[in-house]
Rosetta silent file (secondary structure, phi, psi, omega in degrees, C-alpha in Angstrom):
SEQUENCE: XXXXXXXXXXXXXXXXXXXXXXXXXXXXXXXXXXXXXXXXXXXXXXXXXXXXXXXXXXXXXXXXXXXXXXXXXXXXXXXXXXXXXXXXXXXXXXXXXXXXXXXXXXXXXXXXXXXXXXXXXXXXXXXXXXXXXXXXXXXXXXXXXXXXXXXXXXXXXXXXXXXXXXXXXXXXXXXXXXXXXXXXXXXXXXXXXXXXXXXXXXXXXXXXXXXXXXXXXXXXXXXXXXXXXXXXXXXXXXXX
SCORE:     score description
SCORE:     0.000 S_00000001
   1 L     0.000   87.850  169.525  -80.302   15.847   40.653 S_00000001
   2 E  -121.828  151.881 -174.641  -77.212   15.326   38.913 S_00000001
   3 E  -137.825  131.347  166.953  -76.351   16.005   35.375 S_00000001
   4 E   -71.901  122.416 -170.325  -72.867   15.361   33.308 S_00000001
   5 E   -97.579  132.459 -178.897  -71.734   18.145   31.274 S_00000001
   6 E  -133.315 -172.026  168.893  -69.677   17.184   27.965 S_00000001
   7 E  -155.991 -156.988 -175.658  -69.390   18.852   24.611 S_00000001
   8 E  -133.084   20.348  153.085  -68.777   18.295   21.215 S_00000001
   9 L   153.980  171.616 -160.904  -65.410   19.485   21.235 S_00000001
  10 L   -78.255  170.210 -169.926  -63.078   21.733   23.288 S_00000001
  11 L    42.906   72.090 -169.527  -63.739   25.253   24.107 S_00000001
  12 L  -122.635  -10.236  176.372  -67.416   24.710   23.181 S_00000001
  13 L   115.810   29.235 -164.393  -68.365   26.746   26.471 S_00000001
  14 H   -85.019  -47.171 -179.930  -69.103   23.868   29.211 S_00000001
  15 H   -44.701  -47.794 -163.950  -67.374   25.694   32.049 S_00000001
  16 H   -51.650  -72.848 -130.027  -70.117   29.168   30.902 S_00000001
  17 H   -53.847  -37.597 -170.606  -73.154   26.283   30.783 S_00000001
  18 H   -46.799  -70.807 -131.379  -71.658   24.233   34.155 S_00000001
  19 H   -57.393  -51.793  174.054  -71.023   27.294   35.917 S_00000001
  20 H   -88.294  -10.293  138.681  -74.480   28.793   35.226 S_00000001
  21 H   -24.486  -58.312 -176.672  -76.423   25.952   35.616 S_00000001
  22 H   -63.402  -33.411 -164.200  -74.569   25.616   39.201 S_00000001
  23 H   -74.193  -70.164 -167.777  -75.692   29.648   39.701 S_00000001
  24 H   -70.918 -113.575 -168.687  -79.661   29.264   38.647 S_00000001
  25 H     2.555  -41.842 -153.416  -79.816   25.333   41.135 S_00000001
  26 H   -81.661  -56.522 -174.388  -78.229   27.816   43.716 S_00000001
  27 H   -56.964   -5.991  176.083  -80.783   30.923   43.349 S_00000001
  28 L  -109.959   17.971 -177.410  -83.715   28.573   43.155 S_00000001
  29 L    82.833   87.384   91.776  -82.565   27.189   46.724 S_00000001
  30 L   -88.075  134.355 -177.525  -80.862   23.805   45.734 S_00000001
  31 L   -70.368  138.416  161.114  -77.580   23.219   47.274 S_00000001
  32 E  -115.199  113.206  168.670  -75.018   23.309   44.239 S_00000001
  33 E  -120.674  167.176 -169.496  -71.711   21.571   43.495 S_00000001
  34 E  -138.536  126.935 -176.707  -69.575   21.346   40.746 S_00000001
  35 E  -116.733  107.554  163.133  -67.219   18.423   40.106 S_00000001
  36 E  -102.086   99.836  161.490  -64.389   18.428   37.787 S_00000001
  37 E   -42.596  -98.634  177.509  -62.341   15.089   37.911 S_00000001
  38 E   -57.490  117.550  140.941  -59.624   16.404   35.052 S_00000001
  39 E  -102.119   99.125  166.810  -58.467   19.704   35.156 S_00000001
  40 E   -84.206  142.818  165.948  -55.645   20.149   32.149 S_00000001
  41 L    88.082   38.551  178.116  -54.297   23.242   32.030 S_00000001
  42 L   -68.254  151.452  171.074  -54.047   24.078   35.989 S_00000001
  43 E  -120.410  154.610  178.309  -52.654   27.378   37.200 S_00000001
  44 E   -81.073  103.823  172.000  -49.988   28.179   39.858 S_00000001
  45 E  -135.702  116.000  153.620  -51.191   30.722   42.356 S_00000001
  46 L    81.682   57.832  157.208  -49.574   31.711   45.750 S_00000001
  47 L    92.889  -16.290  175.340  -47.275   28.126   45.607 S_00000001
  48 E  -132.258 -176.115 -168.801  -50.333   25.625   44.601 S_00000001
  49 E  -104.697  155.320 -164.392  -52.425   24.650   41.623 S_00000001
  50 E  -138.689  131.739  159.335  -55.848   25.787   41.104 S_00000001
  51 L   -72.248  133.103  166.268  -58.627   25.185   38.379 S_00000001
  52 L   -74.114  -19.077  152.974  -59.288   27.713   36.622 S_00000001
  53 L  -116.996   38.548  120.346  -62.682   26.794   35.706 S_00000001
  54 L   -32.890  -65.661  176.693  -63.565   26.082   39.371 S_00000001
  55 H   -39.311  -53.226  171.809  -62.380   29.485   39.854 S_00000001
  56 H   -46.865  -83.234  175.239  -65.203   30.361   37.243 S_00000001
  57 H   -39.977  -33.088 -147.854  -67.638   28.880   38.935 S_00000001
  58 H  -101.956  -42.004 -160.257  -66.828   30.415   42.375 S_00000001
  59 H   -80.372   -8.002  176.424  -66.632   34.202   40.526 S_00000001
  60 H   -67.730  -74.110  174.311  -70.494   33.171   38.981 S_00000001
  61 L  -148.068  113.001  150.076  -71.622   32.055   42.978 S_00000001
  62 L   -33.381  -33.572  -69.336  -69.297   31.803   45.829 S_00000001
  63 L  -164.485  -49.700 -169.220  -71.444   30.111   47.277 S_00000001
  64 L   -86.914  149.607 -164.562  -71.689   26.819   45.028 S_00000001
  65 E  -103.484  126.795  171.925  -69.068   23.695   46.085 S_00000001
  66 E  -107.384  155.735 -169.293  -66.474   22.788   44.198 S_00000001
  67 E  -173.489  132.642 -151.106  -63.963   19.988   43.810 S_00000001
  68 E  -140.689  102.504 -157.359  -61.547   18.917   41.697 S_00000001
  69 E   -82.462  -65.239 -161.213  -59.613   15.155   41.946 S_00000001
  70 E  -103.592  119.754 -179.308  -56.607   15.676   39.094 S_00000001
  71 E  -116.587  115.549 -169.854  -55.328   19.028   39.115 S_00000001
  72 E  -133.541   70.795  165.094  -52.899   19.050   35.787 S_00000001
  73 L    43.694  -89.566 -156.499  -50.313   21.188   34.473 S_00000001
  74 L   -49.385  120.515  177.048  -49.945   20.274   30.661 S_00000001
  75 L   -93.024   94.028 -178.647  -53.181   21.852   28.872 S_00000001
  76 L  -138.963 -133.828 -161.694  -53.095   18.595   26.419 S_00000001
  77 L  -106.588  169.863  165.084  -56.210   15.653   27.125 S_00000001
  78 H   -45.812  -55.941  179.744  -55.836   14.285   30.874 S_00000001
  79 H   -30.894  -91.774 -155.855  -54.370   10.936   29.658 S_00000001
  80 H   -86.526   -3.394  159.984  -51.256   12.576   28.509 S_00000001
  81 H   -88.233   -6.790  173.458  -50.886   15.293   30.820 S_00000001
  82 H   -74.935  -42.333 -170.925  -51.181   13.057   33.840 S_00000001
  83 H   -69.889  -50.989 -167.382  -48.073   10.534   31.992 S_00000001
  84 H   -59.195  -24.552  162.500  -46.136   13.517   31.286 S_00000001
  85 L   -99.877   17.747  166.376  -46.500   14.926   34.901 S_00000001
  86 L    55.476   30.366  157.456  -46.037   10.726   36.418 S_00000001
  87 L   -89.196  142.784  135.177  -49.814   11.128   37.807 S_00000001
  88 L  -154.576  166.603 -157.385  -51.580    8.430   37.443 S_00000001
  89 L   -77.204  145.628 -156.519  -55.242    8.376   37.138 S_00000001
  90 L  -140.037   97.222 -176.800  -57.493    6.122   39.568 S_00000001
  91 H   -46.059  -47.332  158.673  -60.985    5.651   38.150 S_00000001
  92 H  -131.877   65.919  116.087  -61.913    5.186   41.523 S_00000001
  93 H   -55.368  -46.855  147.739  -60.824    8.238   43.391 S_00000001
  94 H   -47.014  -67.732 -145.912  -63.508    9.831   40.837 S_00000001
  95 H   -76.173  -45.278 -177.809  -66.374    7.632   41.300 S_00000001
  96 H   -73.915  -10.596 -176.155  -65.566    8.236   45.616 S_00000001
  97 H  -103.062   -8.996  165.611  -65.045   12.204   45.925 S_00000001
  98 H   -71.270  -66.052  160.229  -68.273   12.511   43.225 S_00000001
  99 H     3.605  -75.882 -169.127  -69.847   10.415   46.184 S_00000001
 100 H   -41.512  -63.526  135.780  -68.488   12.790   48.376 S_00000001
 101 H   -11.663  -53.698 -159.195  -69.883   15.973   46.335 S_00000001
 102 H   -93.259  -53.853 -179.125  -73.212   14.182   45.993 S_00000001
 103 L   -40.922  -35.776 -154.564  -73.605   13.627   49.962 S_00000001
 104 L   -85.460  -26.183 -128.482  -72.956   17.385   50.584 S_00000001
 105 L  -125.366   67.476  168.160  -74.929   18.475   47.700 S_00000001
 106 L     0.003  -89.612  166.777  -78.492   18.807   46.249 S_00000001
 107 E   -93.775  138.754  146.151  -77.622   19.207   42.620 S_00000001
 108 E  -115.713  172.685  179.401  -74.046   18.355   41.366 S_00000001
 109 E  -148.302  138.282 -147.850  -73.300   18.896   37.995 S_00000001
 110 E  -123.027  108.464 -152.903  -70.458   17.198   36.980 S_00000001
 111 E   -90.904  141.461  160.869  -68.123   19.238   34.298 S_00000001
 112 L   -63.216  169.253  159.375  -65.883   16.935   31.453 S_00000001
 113 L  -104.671   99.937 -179.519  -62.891   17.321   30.033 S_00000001
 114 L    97.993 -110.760  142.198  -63.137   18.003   25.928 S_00000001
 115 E  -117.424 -166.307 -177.629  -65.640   15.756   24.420 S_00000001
 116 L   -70.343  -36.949  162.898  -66.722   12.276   25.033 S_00000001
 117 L  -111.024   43.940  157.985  -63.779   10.666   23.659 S_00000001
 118 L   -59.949  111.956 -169.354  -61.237   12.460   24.926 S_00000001
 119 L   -55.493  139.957  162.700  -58.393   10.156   26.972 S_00000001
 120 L  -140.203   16.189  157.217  -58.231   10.194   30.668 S_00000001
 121 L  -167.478 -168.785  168.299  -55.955    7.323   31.428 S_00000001
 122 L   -69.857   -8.120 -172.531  -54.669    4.118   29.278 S_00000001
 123 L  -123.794  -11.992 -150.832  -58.189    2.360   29.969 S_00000001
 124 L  -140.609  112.888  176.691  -60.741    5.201   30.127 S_00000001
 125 L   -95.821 -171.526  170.329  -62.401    8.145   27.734 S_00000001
 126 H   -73.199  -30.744  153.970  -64.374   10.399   28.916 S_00000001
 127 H   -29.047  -57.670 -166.496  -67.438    8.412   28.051 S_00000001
 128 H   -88.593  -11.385  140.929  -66.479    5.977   30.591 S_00000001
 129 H   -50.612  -72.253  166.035  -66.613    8.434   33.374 S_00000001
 130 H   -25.692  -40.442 -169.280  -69.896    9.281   32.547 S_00000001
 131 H   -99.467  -21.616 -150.077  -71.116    5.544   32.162 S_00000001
 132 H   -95.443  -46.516 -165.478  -68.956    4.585   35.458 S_00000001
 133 L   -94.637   33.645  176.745  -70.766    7.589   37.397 S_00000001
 134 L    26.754   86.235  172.904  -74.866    6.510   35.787 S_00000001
 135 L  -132.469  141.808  168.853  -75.569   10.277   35.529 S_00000001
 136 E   -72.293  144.742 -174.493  -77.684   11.607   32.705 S_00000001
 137 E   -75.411  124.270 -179.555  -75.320   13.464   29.542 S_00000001
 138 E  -113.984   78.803 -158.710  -75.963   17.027   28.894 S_00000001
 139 E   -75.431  124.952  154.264  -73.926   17.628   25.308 S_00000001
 140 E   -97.728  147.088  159.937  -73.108   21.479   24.699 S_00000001
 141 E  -122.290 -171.322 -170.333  -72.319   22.535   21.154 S_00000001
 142 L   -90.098  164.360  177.761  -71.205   25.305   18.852 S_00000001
 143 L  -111.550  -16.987 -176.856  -74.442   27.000   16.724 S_00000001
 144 L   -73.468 -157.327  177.181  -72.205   27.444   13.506 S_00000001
 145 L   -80.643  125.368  177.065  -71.465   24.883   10.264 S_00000001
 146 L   112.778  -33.581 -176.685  -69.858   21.793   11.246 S_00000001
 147 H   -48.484  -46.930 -177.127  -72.149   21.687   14.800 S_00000001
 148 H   -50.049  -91.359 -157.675  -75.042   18.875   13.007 S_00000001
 149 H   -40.817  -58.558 -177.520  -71.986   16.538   12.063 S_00000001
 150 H   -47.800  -89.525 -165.734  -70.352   17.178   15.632 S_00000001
 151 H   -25.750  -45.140  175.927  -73.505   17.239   17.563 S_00000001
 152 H   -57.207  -44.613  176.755  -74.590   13.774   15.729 S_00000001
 153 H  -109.704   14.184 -170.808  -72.022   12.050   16.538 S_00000001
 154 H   -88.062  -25.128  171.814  -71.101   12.848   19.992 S_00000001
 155 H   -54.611  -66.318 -165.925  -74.831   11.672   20.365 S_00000001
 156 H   -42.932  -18.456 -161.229  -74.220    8.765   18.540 S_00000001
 157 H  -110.867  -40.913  156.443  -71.249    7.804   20.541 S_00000001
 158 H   -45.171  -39.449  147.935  -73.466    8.313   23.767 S_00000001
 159 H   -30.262  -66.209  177.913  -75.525    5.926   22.569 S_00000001
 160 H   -42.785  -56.863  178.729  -73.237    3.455   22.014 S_00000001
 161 L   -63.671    2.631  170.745  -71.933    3.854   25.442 S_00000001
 162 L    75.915   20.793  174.815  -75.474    3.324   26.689 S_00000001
 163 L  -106.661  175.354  174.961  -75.848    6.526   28.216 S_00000001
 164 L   -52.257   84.838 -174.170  -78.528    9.134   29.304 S_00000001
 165 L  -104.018  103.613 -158.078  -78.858   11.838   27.497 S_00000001
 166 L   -27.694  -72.214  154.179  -80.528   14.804   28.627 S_00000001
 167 E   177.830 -135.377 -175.288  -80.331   16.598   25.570 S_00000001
 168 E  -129.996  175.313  169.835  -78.440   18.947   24.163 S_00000001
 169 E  -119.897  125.084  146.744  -77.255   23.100   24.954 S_00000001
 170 E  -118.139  140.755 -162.448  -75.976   25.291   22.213 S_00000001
 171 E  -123.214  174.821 -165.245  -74.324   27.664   23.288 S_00000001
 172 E    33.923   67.392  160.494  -73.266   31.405   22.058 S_00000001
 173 E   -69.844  122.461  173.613  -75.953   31.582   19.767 S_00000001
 174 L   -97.743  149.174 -171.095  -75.313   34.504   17.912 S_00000001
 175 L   -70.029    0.776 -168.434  -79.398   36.027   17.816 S_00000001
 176 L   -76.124  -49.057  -91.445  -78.681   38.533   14.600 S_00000001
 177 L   -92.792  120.893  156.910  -77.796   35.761   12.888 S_00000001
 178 L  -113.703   16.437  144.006  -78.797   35.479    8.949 S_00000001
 179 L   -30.623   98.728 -176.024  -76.637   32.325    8.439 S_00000001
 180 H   -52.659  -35.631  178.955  -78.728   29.915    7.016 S_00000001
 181 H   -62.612  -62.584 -164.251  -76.737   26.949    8.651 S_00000001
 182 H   -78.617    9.303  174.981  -76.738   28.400   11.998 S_00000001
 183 H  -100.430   -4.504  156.846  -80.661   29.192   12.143 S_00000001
 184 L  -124.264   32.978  169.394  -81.445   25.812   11.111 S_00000001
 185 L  -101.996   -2.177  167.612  -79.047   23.353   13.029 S_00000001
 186 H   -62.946  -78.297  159.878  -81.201   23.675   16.248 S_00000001
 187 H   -10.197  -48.378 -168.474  -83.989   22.170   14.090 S_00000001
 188 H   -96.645  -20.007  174.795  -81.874   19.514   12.201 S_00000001
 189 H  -102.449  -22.284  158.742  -80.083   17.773   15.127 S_00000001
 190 L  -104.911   45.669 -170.811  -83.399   17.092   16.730 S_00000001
 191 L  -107.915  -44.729 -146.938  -84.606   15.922   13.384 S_00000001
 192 L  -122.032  -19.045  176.887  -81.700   13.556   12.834 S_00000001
 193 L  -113.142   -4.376 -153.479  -81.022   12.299   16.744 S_00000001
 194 L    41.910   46.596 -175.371  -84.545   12.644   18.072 S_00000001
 195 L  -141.863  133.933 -151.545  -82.785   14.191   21.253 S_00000001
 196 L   -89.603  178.942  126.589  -84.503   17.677   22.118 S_00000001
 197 E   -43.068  115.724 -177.759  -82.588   21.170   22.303 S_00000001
 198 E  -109.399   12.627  167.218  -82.844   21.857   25.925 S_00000001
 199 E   143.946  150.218 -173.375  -81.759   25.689   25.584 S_00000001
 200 E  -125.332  120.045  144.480  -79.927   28.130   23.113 S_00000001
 201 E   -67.806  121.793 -177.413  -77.554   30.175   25.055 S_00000001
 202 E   -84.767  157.876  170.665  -77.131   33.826   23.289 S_00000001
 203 L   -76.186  106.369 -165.165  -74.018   35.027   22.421 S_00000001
 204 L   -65.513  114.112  177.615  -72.820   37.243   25.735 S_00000001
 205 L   -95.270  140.673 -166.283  -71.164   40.195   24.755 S_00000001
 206 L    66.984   54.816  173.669  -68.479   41.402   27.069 S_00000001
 207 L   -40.376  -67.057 -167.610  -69.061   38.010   29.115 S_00000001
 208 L   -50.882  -55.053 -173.721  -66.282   38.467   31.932 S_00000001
 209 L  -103.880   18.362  156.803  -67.852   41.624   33.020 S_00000001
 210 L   -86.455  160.877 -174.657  -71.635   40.903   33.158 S_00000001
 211 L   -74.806  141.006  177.487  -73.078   40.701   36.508 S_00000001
 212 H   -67.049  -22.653  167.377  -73.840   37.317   37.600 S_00000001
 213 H   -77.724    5.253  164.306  -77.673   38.081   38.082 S_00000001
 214 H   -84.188  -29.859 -177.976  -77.699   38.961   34.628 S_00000001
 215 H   -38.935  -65.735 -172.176  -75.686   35.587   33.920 S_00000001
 216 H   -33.306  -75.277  178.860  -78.730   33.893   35.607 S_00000001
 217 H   -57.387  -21.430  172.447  -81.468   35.310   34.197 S_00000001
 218 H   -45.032  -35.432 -176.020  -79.849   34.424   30.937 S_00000001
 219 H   -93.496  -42.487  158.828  -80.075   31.371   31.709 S_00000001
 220 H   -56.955   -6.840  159.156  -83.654   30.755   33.543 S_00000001
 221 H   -59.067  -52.330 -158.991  -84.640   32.527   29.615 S_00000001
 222 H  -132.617   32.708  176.747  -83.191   30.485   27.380 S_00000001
 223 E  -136.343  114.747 -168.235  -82.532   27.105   29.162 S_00000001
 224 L   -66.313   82.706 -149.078  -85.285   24.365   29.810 S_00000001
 225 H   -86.658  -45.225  150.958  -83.988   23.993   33.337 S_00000001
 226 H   -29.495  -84.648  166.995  -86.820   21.202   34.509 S_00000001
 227 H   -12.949  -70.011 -160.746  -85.745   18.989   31.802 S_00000001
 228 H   -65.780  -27.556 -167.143  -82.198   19.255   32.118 S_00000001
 229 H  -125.836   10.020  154.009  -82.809   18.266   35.856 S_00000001
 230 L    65.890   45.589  144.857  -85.991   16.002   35.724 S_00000001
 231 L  -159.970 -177.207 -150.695  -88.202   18.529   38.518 S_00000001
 232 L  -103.390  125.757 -177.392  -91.068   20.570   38.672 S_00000001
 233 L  -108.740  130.773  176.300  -89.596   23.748   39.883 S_00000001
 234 L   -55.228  146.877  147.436  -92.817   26.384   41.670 S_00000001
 235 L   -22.600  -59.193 -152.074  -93.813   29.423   39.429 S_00000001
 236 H   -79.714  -42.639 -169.492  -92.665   32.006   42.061 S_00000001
 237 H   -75.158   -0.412 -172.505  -88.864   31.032   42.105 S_00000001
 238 H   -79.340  -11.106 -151.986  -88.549   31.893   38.344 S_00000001
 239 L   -96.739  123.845 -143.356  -89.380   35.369   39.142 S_00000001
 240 L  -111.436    0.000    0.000  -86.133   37.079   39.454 S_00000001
């Protein structure tokens, strides 16, 4: 059970969906790790570098395994913060410590950097991580104006590349909402890609400080969790 997490552009939430994804796999008894290849934007803590949305994951459930190949200063795309810090990236050193991950591991879920075509060396998008490690795509988006046109074509560009695609996550929905765009682009992107919505994530208020078993249930609510991971999960573990 592994699934690739991408988005349809940066800060679209992928760490929130990885993280809780990784949380609900752990709480329904599946061992969970979470694999980030690229980290951009690493932080310096007590003399070494750390992800920070590893870190994320760990303050969600402790509990779920984490691992991280490129740990990388510059918060720019991998590609050029790896030249500018005289890393360079080794396509496969990803495809063996996901291996690694995947031995130890039930579920992994395996978080991107950016969107799909976002650089991660001179030879390699993000895309071609994805197609290198044959994992089905899990695209998150935004719920606001401009998401259809995104959402469309990061599909479209999965396509190309011949990949899986799960479906898609939007995420920070806000539920209130009397924006005509953002109460019909769930509707209209599986209209226009055939690809379904596999869960509308509400908009959390005061994120940082809800409790992770509220995190959870948020997510066994409003996320088709079967789907996303291809099994029949019993009745009884949904019950919270």
């Amino acid at each position: 059970m592994q699934i690739f997490v991408t988005g349809t552009d940066t800060n679209i939430g992928k760490t929130v969906v990885t993280a809780g994804l990784a949380a609900v796999m752990q709480s329904l008894g599946y061992k969970a790790g979470v694999y980030k290849p690229f980290q951009s934007g690493a932080e310096e803590k007590n003399g070494f570098l750390v992800s920070p949305d590893l870190a994320f994951v760990k303050k969600l459930d402790f509990y779920v395994e984490t691992l991280c190949t490129y740990l990388l200063k510059e918060p720019a795309s991998p590609a050029l913060a790896a030249e500018i810090e005289g890393v360079t990236i080794n396509m496969a050193s990803v495809a063996r410590e996901y291996q690694t991950l995947k031995h130890s591991c039930e579920t992994v879920i395996v978080e991107g950097a950016g969107g799909l075509m976002v650089p991660v060396s001179k030879d390699a998008l993000i895309c071609d991580v994805a197609k290198m490690l044959d994992i089905p795509v899990l695209i998150v988006a935004r719920p606001d104006l401009g998401t259809i046109n995104h959402t469309l074509l990061t599909i479209n560009q999965a396509r190309v590349m011949g990949l899986d695609i799960a479906g898609v996550i939007i995420n920070r929905y806000p539920l209130t909402t009397g924006d005509i765009a953002t109460k019909t682009a769930p509707r209209l992107i599986e209209e226009y890609s055939d690809v379904n919505i596999l869960g509308i994530i509400p908009d959390i208020e005061d994120f940082e400080n809800t409790k992770p078993g509220e995190i959870i249930n948020i997510f066994l609510n409003s996320v088709d969790i079967e789907k996303i991971f291809r099994i029949k999960i019993p009745k009884l573990n949904l019950s919270m």
